[in-house]
C-alpha positions as CSV (number, residue, x, y, z in Angstrom):
1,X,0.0,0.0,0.0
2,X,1.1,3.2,-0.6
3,X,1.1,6.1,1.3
4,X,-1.2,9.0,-0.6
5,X,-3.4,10.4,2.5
6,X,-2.0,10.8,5.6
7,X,-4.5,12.6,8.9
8,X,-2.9,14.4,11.9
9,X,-5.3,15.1,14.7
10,X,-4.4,18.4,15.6
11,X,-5.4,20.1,19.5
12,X,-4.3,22.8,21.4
13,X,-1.4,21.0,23.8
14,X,1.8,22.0,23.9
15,X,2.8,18.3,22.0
16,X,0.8,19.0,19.2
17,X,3.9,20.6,17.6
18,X,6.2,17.8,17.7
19,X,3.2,15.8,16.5
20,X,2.4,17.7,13.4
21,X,6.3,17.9,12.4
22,X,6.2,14.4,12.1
23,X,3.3,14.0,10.6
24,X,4.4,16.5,7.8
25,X,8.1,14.7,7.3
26,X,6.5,11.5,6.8
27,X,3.9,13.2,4.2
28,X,7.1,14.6,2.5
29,X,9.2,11.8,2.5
30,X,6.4,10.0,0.6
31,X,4.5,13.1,-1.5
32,X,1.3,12.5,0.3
33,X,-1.7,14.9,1.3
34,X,-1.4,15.7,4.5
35,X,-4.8,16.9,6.5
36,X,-4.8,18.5,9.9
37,X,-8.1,17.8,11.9
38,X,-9.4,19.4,15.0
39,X,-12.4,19.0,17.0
40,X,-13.9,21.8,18.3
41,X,-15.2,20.6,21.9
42,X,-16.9,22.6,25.2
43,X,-15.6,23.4,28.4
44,X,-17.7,21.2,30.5
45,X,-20.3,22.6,33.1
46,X,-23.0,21.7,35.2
47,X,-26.3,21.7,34.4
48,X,-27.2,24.6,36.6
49,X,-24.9,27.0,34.9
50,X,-26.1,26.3,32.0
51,X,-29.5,26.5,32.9
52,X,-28.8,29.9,35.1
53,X,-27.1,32.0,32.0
54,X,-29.0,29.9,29.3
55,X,-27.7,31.0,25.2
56,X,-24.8,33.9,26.9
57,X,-23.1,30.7,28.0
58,X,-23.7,28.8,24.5
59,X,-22.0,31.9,22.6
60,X,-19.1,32.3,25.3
61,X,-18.7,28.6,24.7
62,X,-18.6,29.0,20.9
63,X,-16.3,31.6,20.8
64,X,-13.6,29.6,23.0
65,X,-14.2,26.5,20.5
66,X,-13.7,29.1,17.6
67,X,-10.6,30.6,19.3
68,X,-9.0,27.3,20.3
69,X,-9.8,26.2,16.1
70,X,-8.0,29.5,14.9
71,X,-5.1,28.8,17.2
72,X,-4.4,25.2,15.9
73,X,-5.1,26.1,12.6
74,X,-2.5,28.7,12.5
75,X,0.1,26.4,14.5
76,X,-1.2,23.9,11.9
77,X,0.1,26.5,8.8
78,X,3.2,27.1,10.3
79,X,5.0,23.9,10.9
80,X,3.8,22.6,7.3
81,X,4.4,25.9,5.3
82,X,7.9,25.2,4.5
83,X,7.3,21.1,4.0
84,X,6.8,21.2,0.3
85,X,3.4,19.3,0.6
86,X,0.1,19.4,-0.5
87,X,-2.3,19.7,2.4
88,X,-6.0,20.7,4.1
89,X,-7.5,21.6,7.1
90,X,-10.8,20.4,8.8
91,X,-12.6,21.2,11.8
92,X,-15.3,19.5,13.0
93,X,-17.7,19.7,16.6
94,X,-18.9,16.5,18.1
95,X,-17.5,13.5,19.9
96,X,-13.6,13.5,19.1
97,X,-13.4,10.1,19.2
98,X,-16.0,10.0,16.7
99,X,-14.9,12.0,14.5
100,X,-11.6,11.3,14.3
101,X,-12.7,7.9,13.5
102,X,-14.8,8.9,10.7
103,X,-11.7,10.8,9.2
104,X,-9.2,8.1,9.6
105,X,-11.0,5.6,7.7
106,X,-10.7,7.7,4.5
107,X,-6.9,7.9,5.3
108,X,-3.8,5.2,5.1
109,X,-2.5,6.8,8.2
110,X,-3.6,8.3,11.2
111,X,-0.6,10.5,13.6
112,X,-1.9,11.0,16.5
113,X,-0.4,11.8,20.3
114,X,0.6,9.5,23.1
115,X,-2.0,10.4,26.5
116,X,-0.2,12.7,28.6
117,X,-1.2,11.8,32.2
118,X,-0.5,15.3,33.2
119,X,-2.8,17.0,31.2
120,X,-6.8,16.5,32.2
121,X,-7.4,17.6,28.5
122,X,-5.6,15.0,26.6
123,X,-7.4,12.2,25.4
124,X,-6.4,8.3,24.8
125,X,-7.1,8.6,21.1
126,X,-5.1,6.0,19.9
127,X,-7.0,3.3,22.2
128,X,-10.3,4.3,20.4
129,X,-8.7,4.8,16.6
130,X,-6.8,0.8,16.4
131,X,-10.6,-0.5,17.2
132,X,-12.8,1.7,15.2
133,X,-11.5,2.5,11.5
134,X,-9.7,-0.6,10.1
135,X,-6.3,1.5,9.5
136,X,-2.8,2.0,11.0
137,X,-1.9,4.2,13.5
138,X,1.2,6.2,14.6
139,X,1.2,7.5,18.3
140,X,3.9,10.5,18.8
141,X,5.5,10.7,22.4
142,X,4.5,13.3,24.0
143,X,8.2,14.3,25.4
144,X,10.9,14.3,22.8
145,X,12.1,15.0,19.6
146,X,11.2,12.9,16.3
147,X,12.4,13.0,13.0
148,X,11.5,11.1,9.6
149,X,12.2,9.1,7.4
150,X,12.1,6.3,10.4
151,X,15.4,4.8,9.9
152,X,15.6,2.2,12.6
153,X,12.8,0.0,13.1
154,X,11.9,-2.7,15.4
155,X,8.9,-5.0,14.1
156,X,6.8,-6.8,17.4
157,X,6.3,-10.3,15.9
158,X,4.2,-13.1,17.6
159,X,2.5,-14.5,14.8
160,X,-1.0,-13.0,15.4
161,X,-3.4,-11.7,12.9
162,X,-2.9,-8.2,14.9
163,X,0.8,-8.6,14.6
164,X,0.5,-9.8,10.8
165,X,-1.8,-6.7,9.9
166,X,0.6,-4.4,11.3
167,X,3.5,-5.7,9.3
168,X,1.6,-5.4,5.9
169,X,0.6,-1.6,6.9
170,X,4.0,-0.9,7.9
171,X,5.7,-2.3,4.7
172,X,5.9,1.2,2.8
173,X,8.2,2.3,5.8
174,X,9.9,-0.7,6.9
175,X,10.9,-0.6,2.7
176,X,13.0,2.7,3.7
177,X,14.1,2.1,6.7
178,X,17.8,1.1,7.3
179,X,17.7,-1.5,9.6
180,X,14.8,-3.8,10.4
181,X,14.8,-5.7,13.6
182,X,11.9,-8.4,13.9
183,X,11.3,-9.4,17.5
184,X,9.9,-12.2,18.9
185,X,9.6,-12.4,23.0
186,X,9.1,-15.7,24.6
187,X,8.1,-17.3,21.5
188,X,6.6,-20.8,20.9
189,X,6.9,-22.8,17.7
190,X,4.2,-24.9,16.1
191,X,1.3,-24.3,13.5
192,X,-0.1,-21.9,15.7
193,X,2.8,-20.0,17.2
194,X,6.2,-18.9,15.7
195,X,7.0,-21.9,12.8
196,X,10.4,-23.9,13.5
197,X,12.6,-20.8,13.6
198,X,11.0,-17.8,15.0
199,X,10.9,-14.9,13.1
200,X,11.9,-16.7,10.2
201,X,9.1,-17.3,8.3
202,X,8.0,-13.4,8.4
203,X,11.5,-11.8,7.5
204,X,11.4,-14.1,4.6
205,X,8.0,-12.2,3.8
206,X,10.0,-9.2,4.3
207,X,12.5,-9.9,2.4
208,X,10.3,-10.0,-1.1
209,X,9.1,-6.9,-0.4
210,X,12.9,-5.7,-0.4
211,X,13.2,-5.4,3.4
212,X,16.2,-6.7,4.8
213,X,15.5,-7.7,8.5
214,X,17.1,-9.7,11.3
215,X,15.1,-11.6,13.5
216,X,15.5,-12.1,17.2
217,X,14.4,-13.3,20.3
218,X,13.8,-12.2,23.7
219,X,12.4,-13.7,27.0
220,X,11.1,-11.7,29.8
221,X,8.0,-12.0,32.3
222,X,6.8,-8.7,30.7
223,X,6.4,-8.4,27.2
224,X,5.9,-4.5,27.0
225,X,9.0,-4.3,29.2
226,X,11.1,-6.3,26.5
227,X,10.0,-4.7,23.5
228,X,11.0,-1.2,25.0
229,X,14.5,-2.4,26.1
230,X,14.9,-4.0,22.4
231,X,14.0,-0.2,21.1
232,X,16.6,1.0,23.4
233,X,19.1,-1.5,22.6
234,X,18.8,-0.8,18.9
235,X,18.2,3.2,19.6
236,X,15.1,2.3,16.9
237,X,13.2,5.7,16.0
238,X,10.0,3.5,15.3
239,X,8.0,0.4,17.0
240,X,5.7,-2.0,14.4
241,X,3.3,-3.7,17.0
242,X,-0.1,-5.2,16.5
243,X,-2.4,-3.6,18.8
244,X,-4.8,-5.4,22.0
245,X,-4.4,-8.9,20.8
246,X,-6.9,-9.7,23.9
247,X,-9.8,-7.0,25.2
248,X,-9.1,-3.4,25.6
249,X,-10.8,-4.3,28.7
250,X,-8.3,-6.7,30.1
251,X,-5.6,-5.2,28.9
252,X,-6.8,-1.8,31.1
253,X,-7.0,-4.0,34.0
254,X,-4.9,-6.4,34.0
255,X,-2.2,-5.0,31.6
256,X,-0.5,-5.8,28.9
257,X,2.1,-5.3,26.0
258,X,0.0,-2.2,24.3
259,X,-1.1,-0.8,27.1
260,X,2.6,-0.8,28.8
261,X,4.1,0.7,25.2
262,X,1.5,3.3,25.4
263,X,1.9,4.4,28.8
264,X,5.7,4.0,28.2
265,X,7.3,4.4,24.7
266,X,9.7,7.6,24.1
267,X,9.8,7.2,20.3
268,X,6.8,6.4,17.8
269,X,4.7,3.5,17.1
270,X,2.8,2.4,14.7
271,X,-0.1,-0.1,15.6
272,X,-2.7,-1.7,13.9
273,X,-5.2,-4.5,15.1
């Protein structure tokens, strides 16, 4: 697949810069459209101050959606002006998660940024996007500094079908990447795990795509916590993972490799489920 039509979601955080940056490297390394997308939302209230100042408190709250919009649109301009890329800007007002959704099934990538625990405004978009459009996803740090094309890049293998459609979105970058590490963590042969030779089987697949990879194994209690050190190890500027390969749910609770890379990676990721 081919990278044409790539979506940022764009806010008004102080991460949204670094966010859109990347975003726009990746659109220019590959000549694509690149849309920014914001969602105008309202500060929430109670119901009795609403009810007490009645449509003044509508139009103050419109006018702080329509300031916010300006704001990221202008930031928006800025970091893509000197990009060289064809691009557009949308604004929408309704449910973010919704409709960034609907947006990111009309695109072959999504950017968006990594939930900052800090920030009461920042929402787990990512989460919500890997379930509901069908399409791959990069989550952007929200600390750091992040520059394309993604030269080193470290695949999560383990054989699943979330793993496997992760690898086929990721081929256009893995194919310009430098070095491709595929990873397997505590892996298990057979039919239904990892084949005779772990990681084998799927840098073959690589490999006819013209993607040179090496695979490699690693075994830890914690899966999340050995995919991070193998970033580290390989000082990778991008992580391939497919995404929840149990519930959301679970995951939430009990934990779990994407929810640890979430709440933990410093560089990108793309994911997929």
């Amino acid at each position: 697949m081919a990278l044409r039509d790539i979506l940022v979601h764009v806010d008004n955080l102080p991460s949204c810069e670094r966010r859109i940056e990347a975003a726009a490297a990746v659109a220019a390394q590959y000549q694509a459209h690149l849309t920014g997308l914001f969602v105008r939302t309202f500060p929430r209230m109670p119901q009795f101050v609403r009810a007490q100042f009645g449509p003044e408190l509508i139009a103050l709250q419109q006018r702080y959606a329509d300031e916010a919009a300006a704001q990221a649109e202008a930031l928006f301009e800025r970091k893509v002006a000197g990009a060289g890329i064809n691009h557009g800007w949308r604004t929408d007002q309704a449910d973010p998660f919704e409709v960034v959704a609907l947006h990111a099934r009309y695109a072959d990538l999504t950017v968006v940024g990594q939930q900052d625990p800090d920030s009461d405004e920042d929402l787990p978009l990512a989460d919500h996007l890997v379930f509901d459009t069908g399409r791959p996803v990069i989550v952007i740090p929200h600390a750091g500094t992040f520059t394309a094309p993604f030269e080193t890049v470290v695949v999560a293998w383990n054989g699943s079908r979330e793993a496997t459609r992760a690898v086929n979105d990721a081929v256009p970058l893995l194919q310009r990447a430098k070095k491709v590490t595929v990873v397997a963590v505590n892996p298990v042969g057979g039919r239904t795990g990892h084949g005779d030779v772990p990681g084998a089987d799927i840098c073959l697949h690589l490999a006819r795509h013209g993607i040179k990879a090496e695979a490699q194994t690693r075994s830890g209690d914690d899966v999340g916590v050995e995919l991070m050190a193998c970033v580290a190890d390989d000082r990778a500027d991008l992580l391939v993972m497919g995404a929840y390969g149990r519930s959301r749910v679970r995951e939430v609770v009990l934990g779990g490799a994407t929810r640890y890379v979430l709440d933990h990676t410093a560089v990108p990721v793309l994911m997929s489920h």
